[in-house]
DRENKOL-693114 format. One record per residue (C-alpha): x, y, z; residue in one letter. Coordinates in Angstrom, 2 decimals. Example, Ala and Ser with C-alpha at 12.3 -4.5 7.8 and 13.67 -1.06 7.14 Angstrom:
% DRENKOL-693114
<pt><u>12.30</u><v>-4.50</v><w>7.80</w><rest>A</rest></pt>
<pt><u>13.67</u><v>-1.06</v><w>7.14</w><rest>S</rest></pt>
//
This chain:
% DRENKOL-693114
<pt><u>-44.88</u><v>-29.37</v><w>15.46</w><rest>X</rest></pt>
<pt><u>-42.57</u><v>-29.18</v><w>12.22</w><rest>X</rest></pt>
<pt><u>-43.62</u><v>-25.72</v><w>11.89</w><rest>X</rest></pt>
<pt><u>-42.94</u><v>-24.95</v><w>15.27</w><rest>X</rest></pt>
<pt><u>-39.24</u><v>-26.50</v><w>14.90</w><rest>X</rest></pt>
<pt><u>-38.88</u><v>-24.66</v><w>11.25</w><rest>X</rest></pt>
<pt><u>-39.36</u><v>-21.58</v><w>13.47</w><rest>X</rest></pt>
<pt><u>-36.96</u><v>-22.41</v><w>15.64</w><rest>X</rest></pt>
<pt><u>-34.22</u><v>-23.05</v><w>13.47</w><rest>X</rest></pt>
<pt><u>-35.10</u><v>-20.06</v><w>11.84</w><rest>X</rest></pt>
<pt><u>-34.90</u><v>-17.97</v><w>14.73</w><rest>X</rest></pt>
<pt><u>-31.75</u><v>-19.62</v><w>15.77</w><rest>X</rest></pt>
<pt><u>-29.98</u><v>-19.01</v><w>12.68</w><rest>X</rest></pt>
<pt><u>-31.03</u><v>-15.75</v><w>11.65</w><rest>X</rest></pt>
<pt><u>-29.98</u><v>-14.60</v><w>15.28</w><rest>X</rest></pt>
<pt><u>-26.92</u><v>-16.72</v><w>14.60</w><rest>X</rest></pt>
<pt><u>-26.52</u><v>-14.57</v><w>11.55</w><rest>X</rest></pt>
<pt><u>-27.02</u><v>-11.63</v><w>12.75</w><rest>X</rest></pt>
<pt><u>-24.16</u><v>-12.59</v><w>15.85</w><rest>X</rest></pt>
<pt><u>-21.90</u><v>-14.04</v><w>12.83</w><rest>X</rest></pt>
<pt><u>-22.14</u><v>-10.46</v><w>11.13</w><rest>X</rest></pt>
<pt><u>-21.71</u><v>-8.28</v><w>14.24</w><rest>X</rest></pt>
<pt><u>-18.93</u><v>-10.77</v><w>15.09</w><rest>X</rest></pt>
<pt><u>-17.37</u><v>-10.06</v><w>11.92</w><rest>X</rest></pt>
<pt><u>-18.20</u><v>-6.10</v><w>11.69</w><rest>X</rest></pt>
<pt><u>-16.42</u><v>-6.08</v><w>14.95</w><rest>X</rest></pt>
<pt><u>-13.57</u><v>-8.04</v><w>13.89</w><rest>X</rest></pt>
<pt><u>-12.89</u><v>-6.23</v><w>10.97</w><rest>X</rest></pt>
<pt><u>-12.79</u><v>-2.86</v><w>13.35</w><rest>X</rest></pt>
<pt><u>-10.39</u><v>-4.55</v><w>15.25</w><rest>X</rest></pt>
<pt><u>-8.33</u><v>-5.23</v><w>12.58</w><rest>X</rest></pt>
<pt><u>-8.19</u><v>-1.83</v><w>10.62</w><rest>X</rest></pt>
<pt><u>-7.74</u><v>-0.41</v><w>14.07</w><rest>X</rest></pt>
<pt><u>-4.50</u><v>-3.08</v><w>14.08</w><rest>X</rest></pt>
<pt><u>-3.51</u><v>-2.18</v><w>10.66</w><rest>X</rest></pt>
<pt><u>-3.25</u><v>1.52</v><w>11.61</w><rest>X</rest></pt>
<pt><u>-1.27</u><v>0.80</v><w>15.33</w><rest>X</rest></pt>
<pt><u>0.90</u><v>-1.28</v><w>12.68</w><rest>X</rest></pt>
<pt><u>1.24</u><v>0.92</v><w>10.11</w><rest>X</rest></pt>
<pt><u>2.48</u><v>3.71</v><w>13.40</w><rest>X</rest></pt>
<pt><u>5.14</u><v>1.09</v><w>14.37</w><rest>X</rest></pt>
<pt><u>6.73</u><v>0.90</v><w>11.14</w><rest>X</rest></pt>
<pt><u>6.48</u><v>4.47</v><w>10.53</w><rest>X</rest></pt>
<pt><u>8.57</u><v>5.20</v><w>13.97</w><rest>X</rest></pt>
<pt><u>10.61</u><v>1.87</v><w>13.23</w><rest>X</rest></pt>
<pt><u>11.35</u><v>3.76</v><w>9.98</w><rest>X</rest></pt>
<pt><u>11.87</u><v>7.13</v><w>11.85</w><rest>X</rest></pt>
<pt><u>14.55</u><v>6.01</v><w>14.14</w><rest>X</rest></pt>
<pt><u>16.71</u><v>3.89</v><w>11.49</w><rest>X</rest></pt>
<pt><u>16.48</u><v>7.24</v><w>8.72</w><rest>X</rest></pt>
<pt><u>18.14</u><v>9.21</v><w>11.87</w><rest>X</rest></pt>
<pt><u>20.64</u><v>6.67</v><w>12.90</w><rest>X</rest></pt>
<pt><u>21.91</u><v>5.12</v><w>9.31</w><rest>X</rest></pt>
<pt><u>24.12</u><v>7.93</v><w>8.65</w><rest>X</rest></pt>
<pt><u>23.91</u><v>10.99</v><w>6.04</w><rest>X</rest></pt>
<pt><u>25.35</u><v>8.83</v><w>3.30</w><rest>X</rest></pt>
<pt><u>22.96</u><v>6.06</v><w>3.21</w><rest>X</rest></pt>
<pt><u>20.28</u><v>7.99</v><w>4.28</w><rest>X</rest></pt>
<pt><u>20.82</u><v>10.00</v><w>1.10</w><rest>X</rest></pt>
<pt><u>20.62</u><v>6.89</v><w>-1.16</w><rest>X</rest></pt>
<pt><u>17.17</u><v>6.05</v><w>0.20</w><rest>X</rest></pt>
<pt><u>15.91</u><v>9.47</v><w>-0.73</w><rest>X</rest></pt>
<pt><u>17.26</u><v>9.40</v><w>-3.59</w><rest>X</rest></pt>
<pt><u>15.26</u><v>5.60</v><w>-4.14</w><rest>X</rest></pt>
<pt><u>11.73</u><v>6.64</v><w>-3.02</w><rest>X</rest></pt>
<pt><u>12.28</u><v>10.04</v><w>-5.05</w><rest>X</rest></pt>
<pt><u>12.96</u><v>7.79</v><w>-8.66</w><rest>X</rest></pt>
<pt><u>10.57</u><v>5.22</v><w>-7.38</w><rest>X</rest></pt>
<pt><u>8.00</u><v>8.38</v><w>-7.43</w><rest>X</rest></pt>
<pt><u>9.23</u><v>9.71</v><w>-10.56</w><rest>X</rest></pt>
<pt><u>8.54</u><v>6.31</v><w>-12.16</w><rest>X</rest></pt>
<pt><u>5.10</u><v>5.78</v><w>-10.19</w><rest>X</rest></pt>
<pt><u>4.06</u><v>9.31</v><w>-11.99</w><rest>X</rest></pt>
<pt><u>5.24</u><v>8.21</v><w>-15.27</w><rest>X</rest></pt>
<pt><u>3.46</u><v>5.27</v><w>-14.97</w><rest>X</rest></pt>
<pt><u>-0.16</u><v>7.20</v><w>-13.70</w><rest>X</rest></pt>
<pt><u>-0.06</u><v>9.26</v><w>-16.41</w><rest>X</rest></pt>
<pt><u>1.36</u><v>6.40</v><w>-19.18</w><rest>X</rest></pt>
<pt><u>-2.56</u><v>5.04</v><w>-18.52</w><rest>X</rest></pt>
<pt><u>-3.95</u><v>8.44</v><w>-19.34</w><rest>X</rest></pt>
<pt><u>-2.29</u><v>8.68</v><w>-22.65</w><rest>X</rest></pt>
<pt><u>-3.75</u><v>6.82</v><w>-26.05</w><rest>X</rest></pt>
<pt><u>-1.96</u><v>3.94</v><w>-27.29</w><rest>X</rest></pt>
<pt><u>0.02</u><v>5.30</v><w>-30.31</w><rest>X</rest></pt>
<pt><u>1.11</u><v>8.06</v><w>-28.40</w><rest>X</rest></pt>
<pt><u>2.55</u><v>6.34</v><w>-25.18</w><rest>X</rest></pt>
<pt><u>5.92</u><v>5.00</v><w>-26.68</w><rest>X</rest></pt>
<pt><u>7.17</u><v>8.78</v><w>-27.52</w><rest>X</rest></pt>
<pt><u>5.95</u><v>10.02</v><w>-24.13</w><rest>X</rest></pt>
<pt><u>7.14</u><v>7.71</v><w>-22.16</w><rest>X</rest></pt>
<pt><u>10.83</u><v>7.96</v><w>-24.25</w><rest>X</rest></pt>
<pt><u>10.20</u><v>11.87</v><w>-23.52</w><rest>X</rest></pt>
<pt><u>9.42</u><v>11.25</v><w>-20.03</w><rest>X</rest></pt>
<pt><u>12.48</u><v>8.82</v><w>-18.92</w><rest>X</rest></pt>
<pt><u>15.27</u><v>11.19</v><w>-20.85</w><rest>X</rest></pt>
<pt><u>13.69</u><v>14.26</v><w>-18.49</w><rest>X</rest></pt>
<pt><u>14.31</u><v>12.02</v><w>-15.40</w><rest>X</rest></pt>
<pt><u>17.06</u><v>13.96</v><w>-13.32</w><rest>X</rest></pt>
<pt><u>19.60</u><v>11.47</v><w>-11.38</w><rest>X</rest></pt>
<pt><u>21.87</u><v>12.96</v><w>-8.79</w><rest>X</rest></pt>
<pt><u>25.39</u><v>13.08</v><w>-9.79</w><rest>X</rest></pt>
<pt><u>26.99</u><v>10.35</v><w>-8.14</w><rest>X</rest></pt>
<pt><u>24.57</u><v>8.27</v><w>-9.19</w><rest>X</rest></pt>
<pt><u>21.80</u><v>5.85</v><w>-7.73</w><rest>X</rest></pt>
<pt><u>21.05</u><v>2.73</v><w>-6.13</w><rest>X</rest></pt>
<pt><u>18.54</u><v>1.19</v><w>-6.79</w><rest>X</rest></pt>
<pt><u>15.62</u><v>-0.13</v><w>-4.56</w><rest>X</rest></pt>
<pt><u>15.41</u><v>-3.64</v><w>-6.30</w><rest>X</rest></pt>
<pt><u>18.71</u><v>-4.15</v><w>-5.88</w><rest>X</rest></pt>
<pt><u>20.56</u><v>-2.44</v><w>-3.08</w><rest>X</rest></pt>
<pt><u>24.62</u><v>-3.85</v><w>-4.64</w><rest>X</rest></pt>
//
């Protein structure tokens, strides 16, 4: 009789188990399939604003996510470069950094 209940609750939970993990395989589908309708959103959200703002202030947020990338590749290959040699290239690479001529605002802090 216990063995026949041990079964049971065996059976039970593995299929409960096996539910629970189809349940959340299926949920996590669902949401990556959410992320990317998200992510679309934004990106046409985005879209719309960049052609409305005005050329001005348009060209200040190209001008941000251009340093922002400059600094993101600086800082890639910073973590390729030994120790002792990271303070002269990184020196080297900021004074090489191009800003436009009437300057920049930056994404931190739009003032």
């Amino acid at each position: 009789m216990k063995g026949q209940r041990c079964g049971k609750f065996s059976l039970s939970l593995s299929l409960s188990l096996s539910l629970s993990l189809s349940l959340s395989l299926s949920l996590s589908l669902s949401l990556s399939l959410l992320s990317h309708i998200i992510a679309f959103r934004y990106a046409l959200m985005g879209e719309v604003y960049l052609r409305s703002c005005g050329e001005a202030h348009r060209n200040d947020i190209f001008n941000q996510v251009a340093l922002t990338d400059k600094l993101r590749a600086i800082s890639d290959a910073l973590k390729t470069i030994p120790k002792a040699q990271r303070d002269a290239f990184l020196q080297n690479a900021l004074e090489e950094i191009q800003f436009p001529p009437e300057g920049i605002t930056l994404p931190v802090d739009p003032r």
